[in-house]
Every structure is written in C-alpha cells, then in structure tokens.
N, C-alpha and C positions, 0 to 999 in steps of 0.2 A: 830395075830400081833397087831393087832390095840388095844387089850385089855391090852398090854403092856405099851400102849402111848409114841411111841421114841418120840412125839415130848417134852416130858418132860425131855430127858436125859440130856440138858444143865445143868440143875440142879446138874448131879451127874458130868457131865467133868470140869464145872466153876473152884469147889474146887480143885478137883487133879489139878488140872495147876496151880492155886495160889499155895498149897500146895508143888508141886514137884519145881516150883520156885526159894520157899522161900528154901526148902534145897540147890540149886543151890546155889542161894547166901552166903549160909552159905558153902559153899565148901563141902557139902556131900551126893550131887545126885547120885540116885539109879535107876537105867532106870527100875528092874526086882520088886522093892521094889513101884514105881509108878505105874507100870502099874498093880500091884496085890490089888494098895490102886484104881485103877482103877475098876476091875473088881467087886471089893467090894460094889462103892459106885453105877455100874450103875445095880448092884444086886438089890442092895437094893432100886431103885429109880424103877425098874421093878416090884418087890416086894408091895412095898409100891402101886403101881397101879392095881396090881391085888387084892391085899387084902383089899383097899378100896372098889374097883368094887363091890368085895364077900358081904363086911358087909354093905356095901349102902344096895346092890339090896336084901339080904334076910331081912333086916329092912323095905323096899319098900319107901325109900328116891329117887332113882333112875327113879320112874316110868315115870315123866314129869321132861322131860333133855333139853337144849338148847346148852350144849356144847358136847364134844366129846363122842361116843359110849359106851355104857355101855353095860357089856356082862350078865350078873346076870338082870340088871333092865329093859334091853331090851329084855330077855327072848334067846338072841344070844348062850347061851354055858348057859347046867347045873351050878348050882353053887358050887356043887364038884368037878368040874373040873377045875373053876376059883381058888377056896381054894388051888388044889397041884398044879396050875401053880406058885401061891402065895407063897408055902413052897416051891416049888423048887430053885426057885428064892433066896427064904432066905437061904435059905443049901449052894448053891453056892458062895453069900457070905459069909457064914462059913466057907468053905472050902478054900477059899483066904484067908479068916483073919485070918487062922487058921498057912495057912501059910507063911504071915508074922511072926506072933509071933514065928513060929519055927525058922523063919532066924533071927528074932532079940533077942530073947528070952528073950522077954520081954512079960511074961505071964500074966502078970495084965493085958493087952488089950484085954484080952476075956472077961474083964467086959464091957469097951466100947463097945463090939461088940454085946454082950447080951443086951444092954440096946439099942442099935442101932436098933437090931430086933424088942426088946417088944415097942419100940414107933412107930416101922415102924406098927403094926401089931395093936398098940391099938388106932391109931388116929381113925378108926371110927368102930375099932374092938371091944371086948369085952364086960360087961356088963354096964361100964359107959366110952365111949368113946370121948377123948379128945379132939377131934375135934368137935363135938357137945355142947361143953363147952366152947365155944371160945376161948379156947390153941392152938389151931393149928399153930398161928403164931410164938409163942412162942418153940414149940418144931422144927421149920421148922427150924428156925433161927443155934438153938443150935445143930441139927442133918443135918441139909444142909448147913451148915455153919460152925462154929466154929469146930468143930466135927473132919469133913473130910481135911477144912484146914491145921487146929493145927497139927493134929495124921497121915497125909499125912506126913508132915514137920518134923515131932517129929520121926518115924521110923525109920529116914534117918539120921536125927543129933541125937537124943536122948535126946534133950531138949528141952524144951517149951519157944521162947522168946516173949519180947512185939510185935515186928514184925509181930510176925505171929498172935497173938491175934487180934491187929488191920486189917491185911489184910482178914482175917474171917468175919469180920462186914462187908464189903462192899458186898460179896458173901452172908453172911444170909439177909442182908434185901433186896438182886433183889431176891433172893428165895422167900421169904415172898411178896414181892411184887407181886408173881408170884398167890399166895394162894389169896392176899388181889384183886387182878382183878377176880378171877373167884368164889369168894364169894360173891361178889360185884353181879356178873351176877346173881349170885343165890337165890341172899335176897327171891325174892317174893316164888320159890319152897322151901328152907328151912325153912321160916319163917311157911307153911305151912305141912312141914313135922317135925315139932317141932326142928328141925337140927339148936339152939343155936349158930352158927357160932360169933365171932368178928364184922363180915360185918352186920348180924343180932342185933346184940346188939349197936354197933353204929350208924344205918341207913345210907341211902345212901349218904348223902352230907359227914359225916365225915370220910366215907371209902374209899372217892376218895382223902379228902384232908391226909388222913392217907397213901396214893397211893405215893401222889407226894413226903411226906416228907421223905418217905422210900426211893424212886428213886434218891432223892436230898443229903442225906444221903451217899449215897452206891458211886455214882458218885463221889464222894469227896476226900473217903477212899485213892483213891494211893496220891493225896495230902500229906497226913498224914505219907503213905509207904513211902515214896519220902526223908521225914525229916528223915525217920530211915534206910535208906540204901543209895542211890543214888538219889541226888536231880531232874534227868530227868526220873526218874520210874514215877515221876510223870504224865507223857504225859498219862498212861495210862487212865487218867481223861477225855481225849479226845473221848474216848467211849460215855461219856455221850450227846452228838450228839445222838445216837441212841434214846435215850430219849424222844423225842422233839415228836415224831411219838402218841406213847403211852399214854405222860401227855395230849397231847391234845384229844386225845380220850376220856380218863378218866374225864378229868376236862370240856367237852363236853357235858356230861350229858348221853351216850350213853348209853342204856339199850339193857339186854338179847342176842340176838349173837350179835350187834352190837359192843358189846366186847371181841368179840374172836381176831379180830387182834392185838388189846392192849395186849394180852395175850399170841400171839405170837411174838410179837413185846418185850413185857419184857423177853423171853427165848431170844431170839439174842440178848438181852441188857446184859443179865447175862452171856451169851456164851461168847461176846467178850471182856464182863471187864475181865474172868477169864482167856482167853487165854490172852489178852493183857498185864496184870498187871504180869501172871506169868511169859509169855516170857523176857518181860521187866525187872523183878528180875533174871531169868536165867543169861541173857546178861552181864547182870549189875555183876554176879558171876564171870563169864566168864572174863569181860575186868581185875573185879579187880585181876584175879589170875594169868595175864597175865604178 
C-alpha cells in the first residue's frame, strides 16, 4: 500500500471536482461519466507512483531517500512486481477510459488516454526520461491539470470552454508545486545521481521562489473563474489560507525531511482548492437552473 502513496491522491480528486463542476455549471453533470473520469485519474496517479518507484530504484536513483518509502530502492518488493503493480494500475485506467469513450463515443480520447499513459510511464521510465530533464513540471501541469480538468468537463458537455481552461491552471500549478517541494528536498541526492531535475538546474534559492509563485498563481485562479461564471466562485480563493503553512516553510530555508510537511501541506492545499472551487461551480449551476 505504501508503494501506491495515497497520500498523493489529491492530486488525481483536485481535477475531477473542478472538472465535474465546471460540467455542473454548464447544466450537464454526469454522476457515472465523473466518477469513471475518477477512477481513471487516481489509476493513473497510482500508476504513475509505482512505475516511478520501478525506474528510480533499477536506475539506483532511489538508494539514499529522505522522503517517502521506496519499494524497488529500498530492496522492500522485487522490481517485477512493482512493474505489474505499475501496469495493473494502467489497464484499469484503460478499462475506465475505455468506458467512457464507449458512453460518449467519442473515440478520439483514446489518444488522450495513450498519451496519459506513455507520460505517466516515461517521466523517469524509458531510455531518455523526462523527468530527468527537468520536464517534469511541465508534463505534471498538462497531465495533472489541464488534462483531467478539461476532458473531465468536456465528456459531459462535449465542448471545451475558456472556463475550464482557465480553471485547469490553478489545479496544474499546486500539482507542480507538489513536484517543485520534493525536488527541492532532493537537489543534494539527485544532483548526485545525475537525476537533472528543474530543482537541480535552478538551485535552491530559485525553486523555493519558483514555489511561492506557482502557490500565488494557482490561489488566484477562482478570481479569474468568478468573472466567467458567478462573481462569489470566487470565495474559492479563500483556500489560499492554507497557503500560508507551506510558503513559510519553503521560503524558511528548510532542507531535506524538514520539507515533508510543506509537501503535505501543498496536497491539502490542492485538495481543497479543487473540492472548493468545483463545489462552488456545482452550486453556482445548481441556483442558476433554478
């Protein structure tokens, strides 16, 4: 279980909630169509953590850890067995995505869903992995983010508005912000397992202030939601309270586990903008159909 890391799952409920939301708002919620864009993304965010685990620990990136349990680097489970934890994981998101597309029949999102996989599986998988390249943030944003928002929304309504684009950005950068705190903890072991991260290449003073402006950023976002649906969505901005925990950790100077609660302090930051912000679009669906 632990090799799963549920405490990463904010990450995959954030989006679905913005996501099922924004279709509320648009008068075309799908309780069986969300909970399947559900099971998809915390597939895939399970996924995404076992097959990290696998290509860490047989590249031997993994052997001097400070954060959470490695099963492969710690020598805890074979790393054949962490790999079909890894594809099982991905199948079952397949098997969700597979049926949505059958309810909507809209067959071109089993490109989305193949491309959802090969990044879930290439960030520190394959022979030149992206997350070693300091992409990681980059594909976190677009595949934890924009992605699962959008195509949550889009399922449901069948269209892509600016709404939901924008409501995406505030959910990909507390994602990313999630990545940029425990790269941050990692400079000194990746720097020495050649593991090219972002955190690595900007040093440490600019990955905390790179921290706060993603935090600052992402906080803002229902602002912006607020002017394109219902001007009180905006309260959802009031999460960034939670904030306040984290920046000062980070902008504290705190090294190595000293930054695990900033890191789980930014998962509750991303949890409750995305429950907050999608409730508060629900609602706002809700009064205006009333």
């Amino acid at each position: 279980m632990e090799g799963a890391r549920p405490r990463t799952l904010p990450a995959a409920i954030a989006p679905v909630s913005v996501g099922a939301g924004l279709a509320a708002w648009a008068h075309a919620f799908s309780l069986g169509l969300s909970l399947l864009a559900l099971v998809v993304a915390i597939a895939l965010q399970v996924g995404v953590n076992y097959a990290n685990d696998y290509s860490d620990g047989i590249k031997g990136t993994d052997e001097k850890r400070v954060g959470p349990v490695r099963l492969v680097g710690q020598g805890l489970a074979a790393p054949a067995a962490v790999r079909r934890a890894a594809l099982l994981s991905f199948l079952v998101a397949a098997v969700a995505g597979l049926a949505i597309v059958t309810i909507t029949g809209e067959w071109w999102l089993i490109l989305v869903g193949a491309a959802s996989i090969a990044a879930a599986w290439l960030y520190t998988g394959g022979p030149r992995p992206y997350g070693y390249a300091g992409l990681g943030e980059v594909f976190v944003f677009v595949f934890f983010g924009v992605v699962p928002v959008v195509f949550t929304a889009y399922v449901q309504t069948r269209q892509v508005a600016l709404v939901d684009v924008v409501a995406s950005i505030g959910v990909g950068l507390l994602a990313c912000a999630i990545l940029v705190t425990n790269n941050l903890r990692d400079i000194p072991s990746d720097t020495v397992a050649g593991k090219h991260t972002l955190a690595v290449r900007l040093g440490d003073r600019a990955t905390r202030r790179l921290y706060v402006a993603m935090v600052i950023v992402a906080t803002a976002v229902p602002v912006a939601v607020g002017l394109l649906t219902e001007p009180w969505v905006a309260a959802a901005t009031l999460t960034s309270l939670l904030a306040a925990g984290p920046v000062r950790v980070v902008l504290g100077g705190a090294l190595g586990p000293a930054l695990v609660p900033a890191l789980k302090q930014t998962g509750i930051l991303l949890l409750t903008h995305g429950l907050a912000l999608g409730g508060l679009l629900g609602l706002a669906g809700i009064l205006q159909a009333a």
